[in-house]
DRENMI-856774 format. One record per residue (C-alpha): x, y, z; residue in three letters. Coordinates in steps of 0.001 Angstrom, whole numbers, plus 500000, padded with zeros to 6 digits. Last residue first. Example, Ala and Ser with C-alpha at 12.3 -4.5 7.8 and 13.67 -1.06 7.14 Angstrom:
513670498940507140SER
512300495500507800ALA
***
This chain:
426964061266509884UNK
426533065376509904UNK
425656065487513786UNK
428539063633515024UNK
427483061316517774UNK
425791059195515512UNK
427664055632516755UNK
426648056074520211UNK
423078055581519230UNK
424224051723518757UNK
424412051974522136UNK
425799048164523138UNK
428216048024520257UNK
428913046050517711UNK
425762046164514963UNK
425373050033515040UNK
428952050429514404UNK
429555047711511842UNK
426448049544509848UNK
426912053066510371UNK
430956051975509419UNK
429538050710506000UNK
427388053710506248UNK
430643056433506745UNK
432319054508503936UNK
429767054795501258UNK
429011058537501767UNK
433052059034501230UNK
433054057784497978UNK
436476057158497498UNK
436257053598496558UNK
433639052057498286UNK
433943048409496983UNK
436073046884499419UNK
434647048984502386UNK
431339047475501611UNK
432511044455501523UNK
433767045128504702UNK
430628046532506184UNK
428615043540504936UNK
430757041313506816UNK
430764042729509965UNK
427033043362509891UNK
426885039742509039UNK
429621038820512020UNK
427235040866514131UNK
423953039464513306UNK
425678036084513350UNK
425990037081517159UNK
429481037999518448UNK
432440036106520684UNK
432260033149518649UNK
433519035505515858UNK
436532035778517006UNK
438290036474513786UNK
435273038418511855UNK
435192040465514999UNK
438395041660514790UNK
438748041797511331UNK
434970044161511600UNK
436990046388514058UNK
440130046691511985UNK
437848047493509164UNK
435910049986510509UNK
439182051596511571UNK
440911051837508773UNK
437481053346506728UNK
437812055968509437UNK
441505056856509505UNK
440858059021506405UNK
439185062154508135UNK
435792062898505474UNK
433751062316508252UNK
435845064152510848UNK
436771061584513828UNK
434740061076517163UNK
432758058468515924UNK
435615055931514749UNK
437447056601518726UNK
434476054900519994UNK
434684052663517300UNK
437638051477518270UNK
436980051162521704UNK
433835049175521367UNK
435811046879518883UNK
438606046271521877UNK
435455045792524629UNK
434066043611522587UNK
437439041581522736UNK
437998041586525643UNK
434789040303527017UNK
435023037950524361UNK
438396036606526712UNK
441230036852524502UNK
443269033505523813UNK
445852032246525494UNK
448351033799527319UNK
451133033033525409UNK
451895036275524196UNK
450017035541520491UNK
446866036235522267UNK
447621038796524712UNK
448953041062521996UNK
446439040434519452UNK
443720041265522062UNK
445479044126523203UNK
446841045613520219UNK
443709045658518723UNK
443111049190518243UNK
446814050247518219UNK
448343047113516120UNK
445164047304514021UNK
445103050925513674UNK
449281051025513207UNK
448626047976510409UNK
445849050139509194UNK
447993053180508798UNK
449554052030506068UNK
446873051213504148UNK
444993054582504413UNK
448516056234503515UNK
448192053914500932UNK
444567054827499461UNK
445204058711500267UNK
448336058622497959UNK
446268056491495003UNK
443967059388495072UNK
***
C-alpha cells in the first residue's frame, strides 16, 4: 500500500501544478494575485474532473486536496462555510488511510461546499 500512497504523492505536485496551474502561475508571474473569480473557477475545474473519475481511481484523494489547498490559500475568495468544508475534507484526507469510503465523502464534502451545483458532485451513480 505504501506504492499507491506515493504514487498518490507524486502525482499531487502534477494535480496541483495541472489543476492550479493557472492561479499559481499567474500569481507568482508577476501579475498579481488571482482574481476569486479565478480561482473558483480553478476548484470548479478540479472537481469537475474529481467526479468524472472511478471511485476507487487514486487521483481522487489528490485532487480533493489540491482543491481544498487552493481554497484554504485564498480563502478570502470563499465563505467560512467553504474554508470549513475545506478543512474538514483535509483532515479527513489525513486520516483516511486506504479506506476508500472515507475519501470519496471527504471529497462529497469539499465538492458539495465549492461549487455552484453541489448536485454536480454525484454524477457517478455509485458515489
Amino acid at each position: 500500500m505504501r506504492r499507491g500512497w506515493a504514487l498518490a504523492l507524486a502525482t499531487a505536485g502534477a494535480v496541483v501544478l495541472a489543476g492550479g496551474g493557472y492561479v499559481v502561475g499567474d500569481w507568482t508571474s508577476g501579475r498579481g494575485e488571482p482574481s476569486c473569480a479565478e480561482v473558483r473557477q480553478t476548484t470548479e475545474d478540479i472537481f469537475g474532473e474529481w467526479s468524472k473519475l472511478d471511485t476507487d481511481d487514486g487521483r481522487r484523494p489528490v485532487k480533493v486536496r489540491a482543491a481544498a489547498d487552493i481554497v484554504l490559500v485564498h480563502g478570502d475568495c470563499f465563505t467560512f462555510a467553504t474554508r470549513s468544508a475545506a478543512r474538514a475534507a483535509v483532515q479527513q484526507l489525513d486520516v483516511s488511510g486506504d479506506s476508500n469510503p472515507m475519501r470519496i465523502t471527504a471529497g462529497l464534502v469539499a465538492c458539495e461546499a465549492v461549487v455552484k451545483d453541489p448536485s454536480s458532485c454525484r454524477t457517478r451513480p455509485q458515489d
